[in-house]
N, C-alpha and C positions, 0 to 999 in steps of 0.2 A: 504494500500500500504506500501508495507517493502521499507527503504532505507537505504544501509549499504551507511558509510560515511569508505572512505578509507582516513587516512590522510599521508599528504605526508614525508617525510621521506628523509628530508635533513641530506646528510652526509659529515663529513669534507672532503674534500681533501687531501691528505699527497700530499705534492711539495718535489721533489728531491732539493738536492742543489744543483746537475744540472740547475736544473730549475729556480730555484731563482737567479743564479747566473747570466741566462740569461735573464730573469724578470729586474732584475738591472742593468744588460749594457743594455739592451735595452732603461732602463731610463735615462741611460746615453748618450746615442746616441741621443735621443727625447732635450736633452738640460736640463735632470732634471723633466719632466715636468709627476710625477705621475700618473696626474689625467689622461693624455690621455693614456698611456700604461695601467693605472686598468681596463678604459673602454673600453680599445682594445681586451683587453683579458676575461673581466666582473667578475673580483675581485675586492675586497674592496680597497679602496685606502690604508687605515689603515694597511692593510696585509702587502704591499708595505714597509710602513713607517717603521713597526715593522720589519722589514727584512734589510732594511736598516742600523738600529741603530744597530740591533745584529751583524749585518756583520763589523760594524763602531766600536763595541767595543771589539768586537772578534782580528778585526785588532790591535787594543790598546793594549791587554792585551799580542798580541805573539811581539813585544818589549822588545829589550832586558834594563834589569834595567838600570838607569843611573849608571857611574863608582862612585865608594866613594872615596873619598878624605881621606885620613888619612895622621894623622899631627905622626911628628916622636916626640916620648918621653925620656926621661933618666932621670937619679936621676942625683940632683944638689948637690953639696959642700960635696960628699963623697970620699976621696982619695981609700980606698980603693977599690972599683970599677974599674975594667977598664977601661977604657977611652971608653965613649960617644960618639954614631953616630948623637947625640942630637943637634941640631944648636942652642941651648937655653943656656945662658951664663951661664957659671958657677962662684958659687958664695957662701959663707960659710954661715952657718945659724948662726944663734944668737946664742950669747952666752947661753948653758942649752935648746936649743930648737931643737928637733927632730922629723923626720918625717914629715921633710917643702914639699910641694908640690909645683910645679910652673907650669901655664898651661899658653903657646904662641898661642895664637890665629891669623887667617889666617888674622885679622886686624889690627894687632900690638899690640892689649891690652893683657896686662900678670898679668895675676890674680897669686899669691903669699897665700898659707895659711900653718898651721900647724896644730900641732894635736889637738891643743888647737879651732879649727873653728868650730862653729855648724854645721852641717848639710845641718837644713833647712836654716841659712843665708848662705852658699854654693850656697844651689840650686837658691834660691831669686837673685841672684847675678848673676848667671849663665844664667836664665832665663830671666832675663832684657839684658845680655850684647848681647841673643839671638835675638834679636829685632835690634841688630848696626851691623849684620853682614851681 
């Protein structure tokens, strides 16, 4: 006796976003409640879930960036400059020292260096006063 074995031949579904979209308010109107819309309909709960989070981050990502904050700059203790939109005091450098920098920070701290400052104790500096603000 011959016996052909036919196997069956599960195929994915493609869901419109139509469809998802109403998959999910329906969940919505259920109270949240998954498990009874997947076995209303007899899809995976998981499917559900995974459509939920993409649609949840989809929403996140089309937000518009927060606005940036920029602090206003100018150079300190050079007369020849024009005169400063700068709200940072002005004030002469040392005697023989050029290329002083002064940075106002949004919490009153004003860090002060010149050319003579490393670097990396710049950045060490910066990066801790990043932590007070």
């Amino acid at each position: 006796m011959d016996v052909e074995i036919v196997p069956l031949v599960e195929r994915r579904r493609k869901w419109t976003d139509a469809e998802k979209a109403a998959l999910l308010a329906e969940v919505e109107t259920e109270g949240g409640k998954v498990k009874v819309v997947a076995r209303r309909h007899g899809i995976p709960e998981s499917l559900i879930y995974n459509w939920r989070s993409a649609w949840k981050m989809a929403k996140a990502s089309m937000r518009p960036p927060p606005a940036l904050d920029f602090m206003p700059i100018g150079v300190v203790g050079d007369e020849n400059i024009a005169a400063s939109t700068s709200p940072l005091p002005t004030s002469t450098p040392s005697e023989g020292r050029t290329g002083r920098i002064e940075i106002s920070l949004p919490n009153g701290i004003h860090v002060r260096v010149d050319e003579a400052v490393s670097e990396k104790a710049l950045l060490r500096v910066l990066r801790a006063l990043k932590g007070t603000m």
